[in-house]
N, C-alpha and C positions, 0 to 999 in steps of 0.2 A: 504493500500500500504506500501513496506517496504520500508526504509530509504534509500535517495542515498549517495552513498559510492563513495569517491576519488578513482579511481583505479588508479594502473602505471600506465603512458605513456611513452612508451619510441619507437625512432623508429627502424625498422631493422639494419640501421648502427649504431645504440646506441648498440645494441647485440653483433656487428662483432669486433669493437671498444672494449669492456671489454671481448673479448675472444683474439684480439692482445696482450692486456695488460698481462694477466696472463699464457696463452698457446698459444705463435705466432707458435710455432716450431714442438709443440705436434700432432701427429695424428690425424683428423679432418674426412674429408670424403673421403670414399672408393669409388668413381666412376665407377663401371662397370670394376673396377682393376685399376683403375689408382687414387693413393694412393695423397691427399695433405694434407700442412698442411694449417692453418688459411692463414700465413701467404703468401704462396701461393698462394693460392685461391683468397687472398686479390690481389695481384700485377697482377692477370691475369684480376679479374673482372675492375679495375682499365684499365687496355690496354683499353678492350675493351666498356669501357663507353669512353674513350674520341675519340674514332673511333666512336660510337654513337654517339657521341658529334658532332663528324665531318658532320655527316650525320645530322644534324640539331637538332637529338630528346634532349629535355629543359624538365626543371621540369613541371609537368604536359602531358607530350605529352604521348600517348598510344604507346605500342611496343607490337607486335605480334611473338609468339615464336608458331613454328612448329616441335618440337625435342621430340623424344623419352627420355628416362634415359638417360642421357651422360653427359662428362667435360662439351658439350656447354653447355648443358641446364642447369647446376646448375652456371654456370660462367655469363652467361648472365642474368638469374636471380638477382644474386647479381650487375653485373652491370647496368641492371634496373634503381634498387633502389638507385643508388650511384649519378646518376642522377635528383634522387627525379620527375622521369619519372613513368608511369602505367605499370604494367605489366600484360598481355594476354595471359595466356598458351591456347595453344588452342588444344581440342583432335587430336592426329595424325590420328585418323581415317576418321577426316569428308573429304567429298569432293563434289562436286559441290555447289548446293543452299545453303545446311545449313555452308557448309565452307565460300560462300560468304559472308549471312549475318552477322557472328561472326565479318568477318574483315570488314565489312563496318558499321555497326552497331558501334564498337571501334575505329571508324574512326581515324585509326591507319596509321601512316606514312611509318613507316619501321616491314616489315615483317621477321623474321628469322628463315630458316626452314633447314633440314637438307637436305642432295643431295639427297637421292632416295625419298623424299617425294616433291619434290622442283616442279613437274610439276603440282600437283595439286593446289598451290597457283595461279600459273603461267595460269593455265586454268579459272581462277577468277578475274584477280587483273585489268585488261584492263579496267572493268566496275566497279571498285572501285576510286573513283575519290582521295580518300585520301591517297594511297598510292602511294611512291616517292622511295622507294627502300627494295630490296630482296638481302638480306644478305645468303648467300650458308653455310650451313656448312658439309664439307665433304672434300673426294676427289674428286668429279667429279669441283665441283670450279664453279659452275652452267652453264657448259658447255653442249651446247644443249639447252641451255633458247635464244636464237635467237628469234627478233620478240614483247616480251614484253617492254611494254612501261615504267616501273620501272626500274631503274636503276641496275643492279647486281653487288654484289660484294662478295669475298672469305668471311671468316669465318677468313682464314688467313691472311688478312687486317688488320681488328679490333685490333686482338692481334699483330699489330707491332707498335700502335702509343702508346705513352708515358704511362709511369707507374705509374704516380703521382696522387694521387685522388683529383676527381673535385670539385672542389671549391664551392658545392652548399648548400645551406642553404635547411633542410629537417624537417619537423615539425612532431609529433605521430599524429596530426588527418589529416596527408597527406593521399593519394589514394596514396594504393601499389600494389595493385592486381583488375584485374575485372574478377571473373568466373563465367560462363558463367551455368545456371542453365536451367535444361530442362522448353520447353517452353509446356504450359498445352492447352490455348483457345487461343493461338496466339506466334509470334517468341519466342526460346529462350532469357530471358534475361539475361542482364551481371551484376551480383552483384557486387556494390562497394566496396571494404575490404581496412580499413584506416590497418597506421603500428602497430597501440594499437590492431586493433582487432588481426594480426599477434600474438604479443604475450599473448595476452586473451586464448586464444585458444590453442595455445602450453603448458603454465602453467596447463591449464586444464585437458590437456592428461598427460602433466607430473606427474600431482599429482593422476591422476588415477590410472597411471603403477607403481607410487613409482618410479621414474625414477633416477637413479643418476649418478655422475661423473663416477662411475665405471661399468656402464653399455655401449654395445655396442648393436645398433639396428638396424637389419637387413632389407630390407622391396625393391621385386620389385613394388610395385606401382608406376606410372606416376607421374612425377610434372607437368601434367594437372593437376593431381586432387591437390585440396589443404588437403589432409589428409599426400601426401607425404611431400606438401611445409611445413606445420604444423610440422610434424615428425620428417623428416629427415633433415631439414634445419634449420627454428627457433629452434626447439626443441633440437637441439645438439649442438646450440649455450646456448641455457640459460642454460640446466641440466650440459653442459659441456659431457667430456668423447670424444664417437666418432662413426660413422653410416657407414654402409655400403648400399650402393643404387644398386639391380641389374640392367642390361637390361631391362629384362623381366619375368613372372614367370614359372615354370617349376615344373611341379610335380614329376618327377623325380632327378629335381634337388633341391629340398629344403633341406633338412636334407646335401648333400655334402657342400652347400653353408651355412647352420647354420655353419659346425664345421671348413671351409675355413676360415671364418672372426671372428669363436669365441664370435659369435652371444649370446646375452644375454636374449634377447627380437628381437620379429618376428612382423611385423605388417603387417597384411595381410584385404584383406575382407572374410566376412566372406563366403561367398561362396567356395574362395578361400582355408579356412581352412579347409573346409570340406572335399575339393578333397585330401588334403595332409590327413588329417585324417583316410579316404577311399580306401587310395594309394592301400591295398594290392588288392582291386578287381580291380585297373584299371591297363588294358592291359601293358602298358609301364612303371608302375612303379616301380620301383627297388632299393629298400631302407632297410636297417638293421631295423629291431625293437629294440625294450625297450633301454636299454643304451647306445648300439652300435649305437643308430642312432642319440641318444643325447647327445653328452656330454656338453654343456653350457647353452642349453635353458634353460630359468624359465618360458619366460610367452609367448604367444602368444595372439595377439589380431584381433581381427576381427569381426565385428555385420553385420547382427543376426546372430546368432549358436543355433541352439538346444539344449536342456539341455544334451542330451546323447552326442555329437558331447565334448561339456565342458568336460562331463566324461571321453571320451576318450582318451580325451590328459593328463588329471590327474593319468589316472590310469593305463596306457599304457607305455608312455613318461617321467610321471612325472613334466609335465609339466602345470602350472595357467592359466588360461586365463582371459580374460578380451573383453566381447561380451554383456554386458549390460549397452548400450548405446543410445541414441539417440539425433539426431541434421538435423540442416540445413542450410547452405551454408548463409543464412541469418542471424544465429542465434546462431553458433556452437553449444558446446553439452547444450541441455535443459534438457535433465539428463543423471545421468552417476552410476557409482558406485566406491565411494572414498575408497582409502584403509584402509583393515579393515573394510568394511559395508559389510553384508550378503544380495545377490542379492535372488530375490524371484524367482521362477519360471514364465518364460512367462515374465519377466516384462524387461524394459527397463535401471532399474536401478532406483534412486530414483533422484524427480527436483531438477536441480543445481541452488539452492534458494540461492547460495552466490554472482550470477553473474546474474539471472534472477529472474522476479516475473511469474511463469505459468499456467495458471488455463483451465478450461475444459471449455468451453462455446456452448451453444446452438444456433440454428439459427438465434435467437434474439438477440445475445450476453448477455446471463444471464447468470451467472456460474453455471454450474448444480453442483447437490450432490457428494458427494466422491462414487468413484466406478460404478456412472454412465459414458455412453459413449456421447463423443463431439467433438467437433474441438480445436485442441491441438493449447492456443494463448499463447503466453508471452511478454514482455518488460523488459527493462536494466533498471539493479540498478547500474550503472556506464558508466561512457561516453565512447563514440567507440567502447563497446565491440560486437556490435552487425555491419550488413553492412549499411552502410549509403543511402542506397536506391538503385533502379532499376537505373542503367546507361542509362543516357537519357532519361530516361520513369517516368519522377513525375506522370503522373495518375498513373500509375501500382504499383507506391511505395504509395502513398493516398491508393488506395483500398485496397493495402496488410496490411492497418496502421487504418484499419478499426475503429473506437472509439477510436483510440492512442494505440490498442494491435495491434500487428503481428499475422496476422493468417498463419500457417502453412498450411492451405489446408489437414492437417494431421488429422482423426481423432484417439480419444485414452482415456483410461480413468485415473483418478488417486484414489489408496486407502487411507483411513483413515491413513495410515503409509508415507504419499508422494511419493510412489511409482507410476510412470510411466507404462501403458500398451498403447502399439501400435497395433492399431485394423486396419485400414486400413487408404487407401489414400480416399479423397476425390474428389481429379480430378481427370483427366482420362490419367495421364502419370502413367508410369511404371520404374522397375530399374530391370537391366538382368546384372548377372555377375559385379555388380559397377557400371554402366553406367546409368545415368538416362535418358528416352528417353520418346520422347514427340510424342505421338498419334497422335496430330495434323501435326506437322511437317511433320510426317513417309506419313500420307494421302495426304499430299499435294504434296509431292513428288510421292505416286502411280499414280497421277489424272493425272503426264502427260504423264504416257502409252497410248498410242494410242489405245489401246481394253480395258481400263478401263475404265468402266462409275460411278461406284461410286465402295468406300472402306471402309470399318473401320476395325481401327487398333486395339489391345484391348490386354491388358494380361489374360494369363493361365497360373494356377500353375504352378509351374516346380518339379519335385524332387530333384534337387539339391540346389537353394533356390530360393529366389525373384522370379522373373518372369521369363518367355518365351514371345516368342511374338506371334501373331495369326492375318493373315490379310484376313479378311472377303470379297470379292472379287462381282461385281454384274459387269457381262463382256457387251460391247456393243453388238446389234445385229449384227450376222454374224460372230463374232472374231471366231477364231480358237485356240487363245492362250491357253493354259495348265500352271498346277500351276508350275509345275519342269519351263517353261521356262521363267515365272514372275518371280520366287524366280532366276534364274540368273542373268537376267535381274538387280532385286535390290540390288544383288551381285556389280554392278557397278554403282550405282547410291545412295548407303544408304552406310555410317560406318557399319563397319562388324560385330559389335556387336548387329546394330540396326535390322540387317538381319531377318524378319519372319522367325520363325523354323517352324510353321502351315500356311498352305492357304488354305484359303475352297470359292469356285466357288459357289452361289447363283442365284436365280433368280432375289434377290431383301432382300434389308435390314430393319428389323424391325421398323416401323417408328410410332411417339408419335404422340397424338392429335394434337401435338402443330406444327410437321413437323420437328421432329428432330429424328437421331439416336437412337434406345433404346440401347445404347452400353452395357448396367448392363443385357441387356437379353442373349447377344453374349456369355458376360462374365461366366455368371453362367451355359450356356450352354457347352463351355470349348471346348473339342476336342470331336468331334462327330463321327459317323462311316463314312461322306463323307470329313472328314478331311486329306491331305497328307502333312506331316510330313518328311521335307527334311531332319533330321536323318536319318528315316526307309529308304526312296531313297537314299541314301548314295552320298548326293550331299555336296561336299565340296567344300571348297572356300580360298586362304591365310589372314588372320586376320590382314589386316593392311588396 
């Protein structure tokens, strides 16, 4: 084992604080166009924590955020923390059951979601017993919310009570965030993240991209996900400099929005890069090549990418990337590639043995040989950098801390050189476009169609990357239902990203000795000839 090492600890207002001191006035972050600096940003997050305040939420209490990219979301965030209060981004796309569970599970007081997403909390919170109030942020001012038992209030509230920051004593191994990680053989659960693992993980990408004060970094990704919170928030606090955060992402609009902000670095996923890489065969995209479309990028980031996808932007654009990576929500990057290291093909990058110990192990947990394949475990060589367990769930955090390693559920192998290969998942969730999504959850939401008698959920390759989804269907006797009107159907009942792009109608689903799913038979069976594919139907849906 290798030696434990002191790491920082410092917390997020430890960051916000030595970026007052040296740059209060300097250009910070680009919100969706709306430009602040530190110190700004500071006096608004400030309003509205003591408007939180108001509304009860104290150091330790959970807060639930339902916002898109915007001022709120990044102002509320920071007021979170000022409060030495949890922070819950939660994805804008969920809604019914898996939205319930998130906010009753973070048994979460006060919910803040933005107006036109504001009815789906609203259709949940009744049978949430821990929630006491729905913060609107919009214009509509959550007008139309009549009837809920939560109290409402403006967005424009918050920001009118006092400016002065609250008084509260905030530690590095505090709870700053809980994200909430697809659930595999039962609910998603909510990863704990202390303030040290916040900047564990920011340093880590910074030192990846070579990150500096004179760098600006562009990225629509959500601050659900924490690669944006990491990025665009710690991460341009500690490297210094200055970020710009879209809306949303736009294949058409990337390269106007690189040379808009004078973008230096892009962070994207990698899916994502692909489709900009691609741009000239897709119908709507409309963009200059080689210089004219670049003038400031260096680097784009985004995992996986194929190696030719790498090529393209180098040889093309002129542009680096940085797509040999791997981590997890529990664990951030378990390897990467530091600058200056030559990435290998197919490989992940090489194990971040400055922050973790990670080794291959087999069913028994013995560490197999180099270059054979196993289940990807590690453990910290430094306190907090890793998440402090499953929220509310100590068994779940025991089984996942199996012999004192973390098991990823990840299998993979590593060479004689420490190099990282990603060979597959070992549960049975999947990741489509960024989104990690959980089989389990998806079926137990089909189960309560009234002509569904059984389902499994399962991925299929995609050609663009990670996965597709594919929902295996065995109808009750007598249904009439057809696949075009199930897939609408979970059009309104599933996140739109979770949506089956395959549905295939069965008589009955492959079943083990034991009485269970063979789901790995579905899997390798893929898309069949009685498979329909809500592309080819041309059934579309708005993605929110």
């Amino acid at each position: 084992m290798s030696d434990w090492v002191d790491g920082e600890q410092r917390t997020l207002l430890d960051l916000l604080d030595a970026r007052l001191d040296h740059d209060p006035e300097g250009p910070f972050l680009d919100v969706c166009g709306t430009a602040y600096t530190a110190a700004e940003l500071d006096r608004e997050a400030n309003r509205v924590a003591n408007g939180l305040a108001d509304l009860g939420v104290a150091h330790g209490s959970t807060v639930a955020t339902m916002l898109e990219n915007s001022p709120a979301a990044v102002i509320s965030w920071f007021a979170i923390h000022k409060l030495g209060a949890i922070s819950v981004p939660v994805n804008t796309a969920l809604k019914g059951p898996l939205l319930r569970h998130q906010l009753s599970d973070a048994a979460t007081s006060v919910v803040i979601a933005q107006d036109d997403l504001s009815d789906r909390p609203t259709e949940v919170l009744d049978s949430i017993e821990s929630v006491r109030h729905l913060v609107v942020a919009g214009d509509r001012h959550g007008t139309g919310l009549s009837g809920v038992r939560s109290t409402v209030h403006a967005w424009d509230d918050l920001l009118g009570a006092d400016d002065r920051r609250p008084g509260v004593l905030v530690r590095p191994a505090d709870l700053g965030t809980i994200v909430y990680t697809g659930g595999t053989t039962g609910p998603s659960k909510g990863c704990a993240l202390s303030h040290t693992y916040h900047l564990s993980i920011a340093r880590q990408i910074i030192s990846s991209w070579g990150r500096t004060a004179e760098d600006v970094v562009w990225s629509p990704l959500p601050l659900f996900h924490f690669n944006a919170i990491s990025c665009m928030l710690t991460g341009t606090l500690i490297s210094g400099g200055r970020a710009s955060l879209a809306r949303r992402f736009s294949v058409s609009g990337f390269w106007p929005e690189i040379n808009r902000t004078g973008a230096t670095i892009a962070s994207l996923l990698g899916s994502l890069a692909i489709l900009v890489a691609r741009a000239d065969d897709h119908p709507q995209a409309k963009h200059a090549s080689g210089s004219e479309a670049n003038q400031t990028l260096r680097l784009l980031t985004g995992a996986p990418m194929p190696p030719e996808i790498d090529d393209l932007y180098r040889d093309r654009f002129g542009v680096r990337t940085f797509s040999n990576a791997y981590g997890t929500t529990e664990a951030s990057l378990i390897s990467w590639l530091p600058l200056g290291r030559q990435g290998k093909p197919g490989s992940a990058g090489i194990v971040n043995s400055e922050t973790f110990d990670v080794k291959i192990f087999d069913d028994d947990d013995q560490e197999v040989p180099a270059g054979e394949e196993g289940e990807i475990v590690c453990r910290p060589r430094m306190p907090h950098v890793m998440y402090e367990g499953y929220w509310q769930r100590p068994e779940a955090t025991v089984t996942a801390w199996r012999n004192l390693w973390f098991h990823t559920g990840d299998i993979g192998r590593i060479d004689e050189d420490d190099y990282l290969f990603f060979v597959d998942r070992k549960a049975d969730y999947m990741r489509r476009r960024g989104e990690n999504i959980s089989s389990w959850e998806l079926e137990k939401v089909f189960h309560e169609h009234p002509d569904v008698k059984d389902v499994c959920v399962h991925a299929v390759s995609s050609e663009i990357s990670e996965d597709d989804v594919k929902a295996t269907v065995v109808l009750k006797q007598g249904a009439s239902l057809t696949e075009e009107s199930l897939c609408r159907w979970s059009v309104d009942h599933l996140p739109y990203y979770a949506v089956p792009r395959y549905f295939e109608f069965r008589n009955e689903l492959p079943i083990s000795q034991t009485g269970r799913t063979t789901k790995h038979l579905l899997k390798s069976e893929g898309v069949t000839a009685s498979t329909w594919d809500r592309e080819m139907a041309g059934v579309t849906f708005e993605r929110r």
